[in-house]
N, C-alpha and C positions, 0 to 999 in steps of 0.2 A: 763088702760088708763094712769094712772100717767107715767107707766115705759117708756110705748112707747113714753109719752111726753120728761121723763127726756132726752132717749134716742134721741130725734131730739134735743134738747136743747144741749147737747153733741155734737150732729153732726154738730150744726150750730154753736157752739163757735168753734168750730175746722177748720169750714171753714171761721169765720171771722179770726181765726190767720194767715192759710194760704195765704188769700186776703190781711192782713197789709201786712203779706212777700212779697207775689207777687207786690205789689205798693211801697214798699220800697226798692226794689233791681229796681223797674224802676223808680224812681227816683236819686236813684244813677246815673246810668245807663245816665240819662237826665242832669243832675248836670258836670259828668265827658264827654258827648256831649259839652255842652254848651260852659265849660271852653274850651274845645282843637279849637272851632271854633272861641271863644274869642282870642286869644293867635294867630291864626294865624291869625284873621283877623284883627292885631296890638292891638287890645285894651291891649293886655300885651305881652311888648315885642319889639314892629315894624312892625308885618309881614305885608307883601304890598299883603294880599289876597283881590282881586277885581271881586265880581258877578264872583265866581267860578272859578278863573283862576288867575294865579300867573300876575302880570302888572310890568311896568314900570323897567325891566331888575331886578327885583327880587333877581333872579337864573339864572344862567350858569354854564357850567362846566357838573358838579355832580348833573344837574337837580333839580329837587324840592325837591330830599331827602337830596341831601346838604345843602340848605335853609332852609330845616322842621328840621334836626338835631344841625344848627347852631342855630337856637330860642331853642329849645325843651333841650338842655344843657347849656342854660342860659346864653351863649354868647352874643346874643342880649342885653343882662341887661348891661354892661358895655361898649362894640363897638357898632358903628355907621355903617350902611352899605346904602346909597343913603338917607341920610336927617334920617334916623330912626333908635332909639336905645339908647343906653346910652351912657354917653363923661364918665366914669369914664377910658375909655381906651382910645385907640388910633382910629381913623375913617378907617376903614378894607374895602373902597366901592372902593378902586382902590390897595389895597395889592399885586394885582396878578403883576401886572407891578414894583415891587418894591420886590418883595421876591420869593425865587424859591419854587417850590412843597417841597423840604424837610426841608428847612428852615422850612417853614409853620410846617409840620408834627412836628419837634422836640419842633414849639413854643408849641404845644399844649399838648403834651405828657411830656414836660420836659421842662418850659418855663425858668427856674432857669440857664439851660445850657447858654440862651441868653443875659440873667438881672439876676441879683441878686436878690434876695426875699427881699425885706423890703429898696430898695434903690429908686431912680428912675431913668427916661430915659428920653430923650428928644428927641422927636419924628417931626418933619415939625416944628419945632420953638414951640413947646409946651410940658411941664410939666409933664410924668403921675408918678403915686405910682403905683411902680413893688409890684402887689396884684397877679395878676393872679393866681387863683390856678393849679396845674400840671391835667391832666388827664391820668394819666398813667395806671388806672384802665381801660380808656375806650376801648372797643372794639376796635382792632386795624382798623377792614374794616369800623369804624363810624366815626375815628379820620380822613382816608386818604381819605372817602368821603368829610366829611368839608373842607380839606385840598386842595381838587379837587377845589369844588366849590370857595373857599378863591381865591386860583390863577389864577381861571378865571377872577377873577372881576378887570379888566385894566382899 
């Protein structure tokens, strides 16, 4: 009697470690949910996601992957695109009428070529600090999606 006891006592601790695992990999799981629907749905970032559908000219161009790649690499944080985002850059919500598709592509992969790193520019009558950092790392089809979407936006 005892062994057969030990022996379920064993099989039940065994199954409560696999039940934490199973509830902690879905919380993760619900954790990294949460945040990516936070993030688009502006609480971090800007994103103009509204009852399931992109609103208010969003995205053009390069569709909603230009828009989800332009938050999701942190560009949002410092540019401004229709009222949302950050002013440490410049406002990017009419870029496309004022810079060509390659222009755009080299701001983003090699912005140093345009501004000098650690100077500034002065942009519609305002101030910034050339911070940008380069993406030259990034995937080249991720740079020239953004870059799509950027010079739609007239």
């Amino acid at each position: 009697m005892r062994n057969a006891g030990g022996g379920m006592s064993k099989r039940f601790h065994g199954s409560k470690s696999l039940i934490g695992l199973i509830l902690l990999v879905l919380l993760v799981i619900a954790g990294v949910y949460l945040f990516t629907g936070a993030m688009m749905s502006g609480r971090f970032g800007g994103g103009m996601m509204m009852g399931g559908r992109f609103s208010g000219g969003a995205y053009n161009g390069s569709g909603p992957e230009g828009y989800r790649l332009f938050n999701t690499s942190g560009c949002i944080r410092c540019h401004t695109i229709n009222g949302r985002g950050g002013t440490i850059g410049p406002d990017l919500s009419r870029v496309g009428s004022k810079r060509s598709f390659s222009w755009i592509v080299t701001q983003i992969a090699a912005p140093s070529t345009h501004f000098k790193r650690g100077s500034t520019a002065t942009i519609n009558g305002k101030t910034y600090p050339v911070i940008m950092p380069n993406y030259e790392r990034m995937p080249k089809s991720e740079v020239i999606t953004i870059s799509r979407y950027l010079e739609s936006l007239k």
